[in-house]
DRENRODREN-336759 format. One line per 3 residues: their letters; for each residue x, y negated, z negated of C-alpha. Coordinates in nm, 3 decimals, padded with zeros to 5 digits. Example, Ala and Ser with C-alpha at 12.3 -4.5 7.8 and 13.67 -1.06 7.14 Angstrom:
BEGIN
as = 01.230,00.450,-00.780 ~ 01.367,00.106,-00.714
***
This chain:
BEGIN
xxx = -09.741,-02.881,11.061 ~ -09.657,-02.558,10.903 ~ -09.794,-02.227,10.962
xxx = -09.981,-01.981,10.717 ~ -10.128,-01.651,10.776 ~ -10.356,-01.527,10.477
xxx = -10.435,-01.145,10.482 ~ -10.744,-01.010,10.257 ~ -11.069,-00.752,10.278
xxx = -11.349,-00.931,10.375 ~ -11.480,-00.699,10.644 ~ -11.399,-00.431,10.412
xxx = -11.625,-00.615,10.132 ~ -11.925,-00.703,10.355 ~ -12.180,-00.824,10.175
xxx = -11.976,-00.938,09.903 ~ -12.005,-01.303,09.885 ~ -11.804,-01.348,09.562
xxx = -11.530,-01.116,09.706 ~ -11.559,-01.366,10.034 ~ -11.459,-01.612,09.762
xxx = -11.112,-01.478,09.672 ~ -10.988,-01.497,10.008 ~ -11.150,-01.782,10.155
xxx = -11.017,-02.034,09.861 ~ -10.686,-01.931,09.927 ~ -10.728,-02.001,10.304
xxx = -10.923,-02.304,10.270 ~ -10.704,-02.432,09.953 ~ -10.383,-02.409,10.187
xxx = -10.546,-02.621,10.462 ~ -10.641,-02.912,10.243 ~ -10.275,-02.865,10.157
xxx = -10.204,-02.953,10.532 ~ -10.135,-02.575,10.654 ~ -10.239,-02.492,11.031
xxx = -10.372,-02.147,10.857 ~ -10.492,-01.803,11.010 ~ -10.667,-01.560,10.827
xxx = -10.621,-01.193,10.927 ~ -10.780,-00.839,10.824 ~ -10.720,-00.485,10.924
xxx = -10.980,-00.216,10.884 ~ -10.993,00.160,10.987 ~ -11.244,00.374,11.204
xxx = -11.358,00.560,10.855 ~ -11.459,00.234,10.709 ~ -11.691,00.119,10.944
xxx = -12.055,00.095,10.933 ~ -12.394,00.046,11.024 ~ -12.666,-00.157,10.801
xxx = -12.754,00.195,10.684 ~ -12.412,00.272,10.539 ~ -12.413,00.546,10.818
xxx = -12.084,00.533,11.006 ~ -12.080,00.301,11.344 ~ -11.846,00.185,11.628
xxx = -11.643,-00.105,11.570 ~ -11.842,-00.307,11.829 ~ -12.190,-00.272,11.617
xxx = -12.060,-00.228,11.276 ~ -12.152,-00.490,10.990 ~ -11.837,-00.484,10.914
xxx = -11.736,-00.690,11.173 ~ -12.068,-00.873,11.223 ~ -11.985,-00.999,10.840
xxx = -11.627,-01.089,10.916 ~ -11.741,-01.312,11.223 ~ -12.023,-01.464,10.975
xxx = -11.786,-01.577,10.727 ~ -11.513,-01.719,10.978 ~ -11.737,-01.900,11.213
xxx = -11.923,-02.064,10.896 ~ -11.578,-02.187,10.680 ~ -11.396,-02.319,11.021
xxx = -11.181,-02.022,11.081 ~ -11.348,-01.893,11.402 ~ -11.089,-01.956,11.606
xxx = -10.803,-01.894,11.384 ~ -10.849,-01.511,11.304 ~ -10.852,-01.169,11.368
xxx = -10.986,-00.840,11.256 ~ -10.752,-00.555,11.391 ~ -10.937,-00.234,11.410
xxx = -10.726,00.084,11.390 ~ -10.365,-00.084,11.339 ~ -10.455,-00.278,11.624
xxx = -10.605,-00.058,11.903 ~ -10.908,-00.269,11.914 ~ -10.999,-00.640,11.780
xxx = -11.234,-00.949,11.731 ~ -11.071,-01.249,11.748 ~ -10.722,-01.287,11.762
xxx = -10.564,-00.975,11.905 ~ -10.219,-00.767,11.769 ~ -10.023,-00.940,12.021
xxx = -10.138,-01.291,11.954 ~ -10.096,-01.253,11.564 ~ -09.751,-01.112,11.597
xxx = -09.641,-01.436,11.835 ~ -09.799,-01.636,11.513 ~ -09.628,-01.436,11.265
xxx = -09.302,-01.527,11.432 ~ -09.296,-01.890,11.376 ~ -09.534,-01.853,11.031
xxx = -09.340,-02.078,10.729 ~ -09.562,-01.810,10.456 ~ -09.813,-01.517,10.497
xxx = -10.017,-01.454,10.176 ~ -10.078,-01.095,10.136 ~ -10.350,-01.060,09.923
xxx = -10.383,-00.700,09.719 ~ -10.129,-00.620,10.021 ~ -10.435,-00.557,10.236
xxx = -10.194,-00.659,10.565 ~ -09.958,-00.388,10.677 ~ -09.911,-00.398,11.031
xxx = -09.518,-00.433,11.091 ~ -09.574,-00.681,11.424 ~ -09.760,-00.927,11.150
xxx = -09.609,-00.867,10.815 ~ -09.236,-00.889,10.916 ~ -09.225,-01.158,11.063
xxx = -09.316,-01.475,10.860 ~ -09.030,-01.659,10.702 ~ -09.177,-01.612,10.348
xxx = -09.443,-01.337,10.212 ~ -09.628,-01.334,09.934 ~ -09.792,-01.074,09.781
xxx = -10.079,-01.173,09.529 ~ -10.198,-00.915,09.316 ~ -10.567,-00.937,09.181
xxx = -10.526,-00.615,09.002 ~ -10.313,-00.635,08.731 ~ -10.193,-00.293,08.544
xxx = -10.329,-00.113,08.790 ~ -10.066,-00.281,09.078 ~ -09.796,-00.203,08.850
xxx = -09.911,00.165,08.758 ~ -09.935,00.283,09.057 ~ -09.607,00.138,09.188
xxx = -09.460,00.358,08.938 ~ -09.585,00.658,08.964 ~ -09.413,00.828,09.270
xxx = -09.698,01.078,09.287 ~ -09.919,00.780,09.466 ~ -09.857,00.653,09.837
xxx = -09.854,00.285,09.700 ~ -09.556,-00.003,09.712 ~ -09.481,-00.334,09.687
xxx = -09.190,-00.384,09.923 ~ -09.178,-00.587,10.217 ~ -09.200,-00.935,10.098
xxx = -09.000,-01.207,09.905 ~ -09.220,-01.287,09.644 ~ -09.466,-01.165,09.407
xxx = -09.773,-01.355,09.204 ~ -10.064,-01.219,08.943 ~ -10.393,-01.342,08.793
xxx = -10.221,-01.125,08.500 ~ -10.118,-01.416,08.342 ~ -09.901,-01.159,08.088
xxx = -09.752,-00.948,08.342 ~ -09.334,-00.859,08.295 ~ -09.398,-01.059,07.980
xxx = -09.267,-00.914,07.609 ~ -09.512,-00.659,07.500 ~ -09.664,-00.563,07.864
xxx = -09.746,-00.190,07.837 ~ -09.717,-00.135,08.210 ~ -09.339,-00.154,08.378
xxx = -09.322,-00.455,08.552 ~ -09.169,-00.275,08.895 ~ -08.829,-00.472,08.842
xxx = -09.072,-00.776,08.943 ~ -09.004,-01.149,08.900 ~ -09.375,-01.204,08.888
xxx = -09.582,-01.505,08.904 ~ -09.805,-01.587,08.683 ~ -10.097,-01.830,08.828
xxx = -10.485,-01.897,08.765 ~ -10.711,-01.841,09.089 ~ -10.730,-02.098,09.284
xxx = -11.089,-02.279,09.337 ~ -11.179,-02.519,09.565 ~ -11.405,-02.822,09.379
xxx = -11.543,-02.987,09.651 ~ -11.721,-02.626,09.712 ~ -11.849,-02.617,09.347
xxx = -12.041,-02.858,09.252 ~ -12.237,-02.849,08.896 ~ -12.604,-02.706,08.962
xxx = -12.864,-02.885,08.781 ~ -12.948,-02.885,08.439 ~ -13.107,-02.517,08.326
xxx = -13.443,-02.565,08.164 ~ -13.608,-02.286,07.958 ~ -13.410,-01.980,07.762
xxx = -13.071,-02.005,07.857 ~ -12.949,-01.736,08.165 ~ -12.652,-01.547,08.130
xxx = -12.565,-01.376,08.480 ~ -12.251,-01.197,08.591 ~ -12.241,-01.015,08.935
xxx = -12.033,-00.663,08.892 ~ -11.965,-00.337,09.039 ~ -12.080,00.016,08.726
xxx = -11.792,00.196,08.854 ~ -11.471,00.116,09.016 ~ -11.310,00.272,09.273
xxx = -11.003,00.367,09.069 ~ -11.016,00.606,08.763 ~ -10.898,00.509,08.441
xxx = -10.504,00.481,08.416 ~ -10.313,00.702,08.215 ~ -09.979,00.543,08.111
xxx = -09.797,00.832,07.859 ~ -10.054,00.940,07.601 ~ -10.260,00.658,07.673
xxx = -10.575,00.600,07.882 ~ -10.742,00.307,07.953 ~ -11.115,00.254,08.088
xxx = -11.293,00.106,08.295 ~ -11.537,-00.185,08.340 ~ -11.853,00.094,08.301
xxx = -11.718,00.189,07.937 ~ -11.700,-00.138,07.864 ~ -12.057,-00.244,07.953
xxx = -12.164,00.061,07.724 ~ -12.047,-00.081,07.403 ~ -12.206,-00.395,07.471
xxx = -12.552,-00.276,07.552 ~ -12.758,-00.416,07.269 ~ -12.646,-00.773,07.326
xxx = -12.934,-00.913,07.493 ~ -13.145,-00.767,07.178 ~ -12.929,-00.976,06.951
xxx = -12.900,-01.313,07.109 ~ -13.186,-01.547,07.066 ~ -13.260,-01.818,07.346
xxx = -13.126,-01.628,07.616 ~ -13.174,-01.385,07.892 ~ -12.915,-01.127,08.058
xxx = -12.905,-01.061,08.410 ~ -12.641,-00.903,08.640 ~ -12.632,-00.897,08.971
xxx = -12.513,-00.523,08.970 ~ -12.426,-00.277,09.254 ~ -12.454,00.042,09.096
xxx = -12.464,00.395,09.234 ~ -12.792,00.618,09.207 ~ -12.630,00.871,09.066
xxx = -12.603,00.681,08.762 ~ -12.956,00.611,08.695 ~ -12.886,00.724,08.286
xxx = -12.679,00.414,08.266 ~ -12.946,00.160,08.509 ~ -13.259,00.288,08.262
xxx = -13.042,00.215,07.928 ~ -12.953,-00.097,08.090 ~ -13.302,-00.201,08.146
xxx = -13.447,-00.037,07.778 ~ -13.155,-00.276,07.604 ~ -13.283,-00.613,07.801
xxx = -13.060,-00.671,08.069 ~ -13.236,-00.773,08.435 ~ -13.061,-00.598,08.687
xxx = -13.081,-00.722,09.075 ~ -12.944,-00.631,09.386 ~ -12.631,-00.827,09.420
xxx = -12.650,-00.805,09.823 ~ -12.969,-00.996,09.848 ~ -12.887,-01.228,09.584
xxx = -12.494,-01.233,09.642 ~ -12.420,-01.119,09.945 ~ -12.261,-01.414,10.144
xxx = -12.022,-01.671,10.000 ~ -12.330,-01.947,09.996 ~ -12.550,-01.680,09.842
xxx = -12.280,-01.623,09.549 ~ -12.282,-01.969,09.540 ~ -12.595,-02.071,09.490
xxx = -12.653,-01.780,09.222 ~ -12.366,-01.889,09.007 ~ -12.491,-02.253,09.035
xxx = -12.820,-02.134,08.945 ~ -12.732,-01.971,08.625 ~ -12.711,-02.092,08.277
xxx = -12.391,-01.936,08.181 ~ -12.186,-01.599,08.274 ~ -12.201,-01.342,08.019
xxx = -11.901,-01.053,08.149 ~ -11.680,-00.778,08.045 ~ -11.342,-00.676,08.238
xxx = -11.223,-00.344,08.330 ~ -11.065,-00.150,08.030 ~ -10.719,-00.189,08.163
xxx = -10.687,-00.518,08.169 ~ -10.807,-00.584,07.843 ~ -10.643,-00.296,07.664
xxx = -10.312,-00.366,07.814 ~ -10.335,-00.793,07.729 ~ -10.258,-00.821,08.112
xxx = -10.427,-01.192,08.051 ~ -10.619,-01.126,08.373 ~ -10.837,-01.418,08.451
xxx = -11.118,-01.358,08.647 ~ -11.225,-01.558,08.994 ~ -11.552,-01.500,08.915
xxx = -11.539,-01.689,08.574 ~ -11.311,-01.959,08.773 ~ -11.659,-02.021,08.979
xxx = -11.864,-02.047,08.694 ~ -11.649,-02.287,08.524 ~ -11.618,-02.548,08.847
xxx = -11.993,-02.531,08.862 ~ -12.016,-02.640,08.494 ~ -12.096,-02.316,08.418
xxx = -11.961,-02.194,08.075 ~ -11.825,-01.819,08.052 ~ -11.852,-01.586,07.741
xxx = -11.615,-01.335,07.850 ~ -11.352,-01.016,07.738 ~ -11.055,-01.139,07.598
xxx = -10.753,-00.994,07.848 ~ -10.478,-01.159,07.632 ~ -10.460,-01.512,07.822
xxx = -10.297,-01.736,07.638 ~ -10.424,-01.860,07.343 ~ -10.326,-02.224,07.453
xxx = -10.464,-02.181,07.716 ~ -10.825,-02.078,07.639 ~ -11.047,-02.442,07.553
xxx = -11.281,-02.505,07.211 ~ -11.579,-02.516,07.450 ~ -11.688,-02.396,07.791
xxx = -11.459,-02.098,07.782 ~ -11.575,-01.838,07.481 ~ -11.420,-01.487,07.481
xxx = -11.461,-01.201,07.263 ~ -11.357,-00.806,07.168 ~ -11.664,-00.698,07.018
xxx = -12.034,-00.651,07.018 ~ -12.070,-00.895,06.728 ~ -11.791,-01.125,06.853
xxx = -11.999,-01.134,07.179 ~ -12.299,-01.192,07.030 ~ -12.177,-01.541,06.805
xxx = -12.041,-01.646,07.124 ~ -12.321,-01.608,07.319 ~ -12.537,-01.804,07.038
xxx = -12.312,-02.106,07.029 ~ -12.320,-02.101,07.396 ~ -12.745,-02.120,07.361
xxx = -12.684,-02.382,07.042 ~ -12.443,-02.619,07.218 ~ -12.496,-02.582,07.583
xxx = -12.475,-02.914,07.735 ~ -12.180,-02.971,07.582 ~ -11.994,-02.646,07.747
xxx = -12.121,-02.740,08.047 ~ -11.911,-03.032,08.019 ~ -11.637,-02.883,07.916
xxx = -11.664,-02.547,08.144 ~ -11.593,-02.849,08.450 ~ -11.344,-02.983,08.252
xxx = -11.160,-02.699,08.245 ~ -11.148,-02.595,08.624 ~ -11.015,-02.985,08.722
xxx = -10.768,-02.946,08.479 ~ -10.646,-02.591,08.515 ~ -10.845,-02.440,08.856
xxx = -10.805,-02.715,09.150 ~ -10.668,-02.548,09.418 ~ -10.424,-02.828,09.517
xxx = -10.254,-02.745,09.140 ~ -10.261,-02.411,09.146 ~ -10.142,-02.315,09.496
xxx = -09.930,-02.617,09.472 ~ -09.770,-02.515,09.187 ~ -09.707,-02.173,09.339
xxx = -09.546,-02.331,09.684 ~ -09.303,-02.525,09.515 ~ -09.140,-02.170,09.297
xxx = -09.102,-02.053,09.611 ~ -09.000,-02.302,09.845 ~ -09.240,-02.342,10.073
xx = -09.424,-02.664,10.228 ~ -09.721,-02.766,10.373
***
């Protein structure tokens, strides 16, 4: 049976169910592919802590006590590790023990290149990077003023479906990149039952991201924040419907929380509605549709980001009215999958989702068997680079 080690934040997410998401379906979607498969994470001192967000030791931190939840409940319990401080300290699977692993590992997927730790990321006979942030990724890699690369591994794949390709804004790093869909997991997304009432748009989102807007030349790009503002009025304008998001946003930006809630849009506390990967689960499945913009890059540079979160919806029969990033236009169905650049693009959308909604359901499903099933996507992605389960 071959080896793989898959590398990703979930400790540094906690209480981040969707982000749980990301990571787990690329673990989980390798086993089903017949992968023994270890799942590893490295966090620092400074990112530690307690329920309060006050700092804490490693040993009571909920950092940890979330990475344990999610690995004992998905079957990875005994086939992980959290390294704490480059691996001074750990839970689970030790420095030592991982690096033995490494050694005989057939592929390590390095997701956002969370895993750094020479002993571990050496030593696998093929390494993937997978970048969930494209134009950002790129930018930085660029820009020699930022302590940020991409070297150390053999091969390179994107949820920017246009990345490297003719008219990308961003330089491409030299880059053969990948180009692949997130992978989703079916048999963990089955279709919720049939809304009843005024139909519920929900999205779960972050106001502000941790990066600032990127600055390629004389050109700046925004954010998800800015993009949220120009859509403000939408739930005013759509009839049948309800907005809600699930949103974690800062105090300090209770201007933009109070327009929020004067425009229409229900706001909740994505960690009590969100906040493990069953919560997330059972919120998406709960919904009547997802209603969500991206972050100004990667729609103003047509990076054809496609979002995991939207992948979710759609295996739950859960249509999306989303931000056009540039996918493909082939690629993007009649039904089930709306997107949109404006305000009054978003709101026709969002009417013919309320007009026709049974039959996007349909079609929302449709689309993830066809395009989202793990076994296609990551098996599609073994086979360019020559690796086996």
């Amino acid at each position: 049976m071959a080896t793989a080690i898959v590398s990703g934040a979930l400790a540094n997410k906690p209480f981040n169910g969707g982000e749980a998401w990301v990571r787990l379906s690329w673990a989980l979607g390798l086993r089903r592919l017949g992968f023994d498969v270890y799942f590893v994470e490295e966090v620092a001192a400074a990112d530690c802590v307690a329920e309060s967000g006050e700092p804490a030791d490693f040993a009571s931190c909920v950092n940890r006590a979330y990475f344990e939840s999610v690995v004992e409940d998905f079957g990875l319990g005994d086939r992980s590790g959290l390294l704490y401080e480059g691996g001074r300290g750990s839970f689970g699977l030790g420095l030592a023990e991982l690096g033995e692993l490494a050694a005989d590992a057939d592929l390590l997927v390095n997701i956002s290149g969370h895993l750094t730790a020479d002993e571990i990321l050496a030593r696998p006979r093929t390494r993937l990077y997978v970048d969930l942030d494209p134009g950002f990724t790129q930018a930085w890699h660029a820009d020699d003023r930022i302590a940020f690369a991409l070297g150390g591994h053999d091969h390179y794949a994107t949820v920017g479906l246009n990345v490297g390709a003719p008219g990308w804004p961003i330089p491409s790093c030299g880059i053969d990149w990948i180009a692949t869909l997130p992978p989703v997991l079916l048999h963990e997304w089955s279709c919720g039952p049939d809304p009843t009432g005024r139909l519920r748009f929900t999205s779960v989102a972050t106001w502000r991201s941790p990066y600032g807007p990127l600055e390629m030349g004389n050109r700046t790009m925004g954010l998800k924040h800015h993009e949220f503002r120009r859509l403000i009025e939408l739930p005013e304008r759509v009839e049948g419907a309800t907005f809600e998001l699930a949103l974690d946003i800062h105090p300090g930006d209770s201007t933009d929380l109070d327009a929020l809630r004067a425009q229409g849009w229900t706001i909740v506390d994505p960690r009590e509605v969100a906040g493990t990967p069953r919560a997330f689960r059972d919120y998406v499945r709960e919904s009547g549709a997802e209603f969500s913009v991206a972050q100004g890059v990667y729609a103003e540079s047509r990076s054809g980001w496609f979002s995991d979160r939207t992948a979710a919806y759609l295996a739950c029969g859960r249509p999306a009215v989303v931000q056009r990033t540039g996918i493909e236009d082939d690629l993007v169905p009649d039904r089930g999958l709306l997107t949109f650049d404006s305000l009054s693009d978003a709101v026709a959308r969002a009417a013919e989702l309320v007009a026709f909604h049974p039959e996007h359901c349909r079609a929302a499903r449709s689309f993830a068997v066809e395009q989202l099933d793990s076994d296609r996507v990551l098996g599609r992605i073994l086979e360019r680079i020559g690796v086996g389960g």
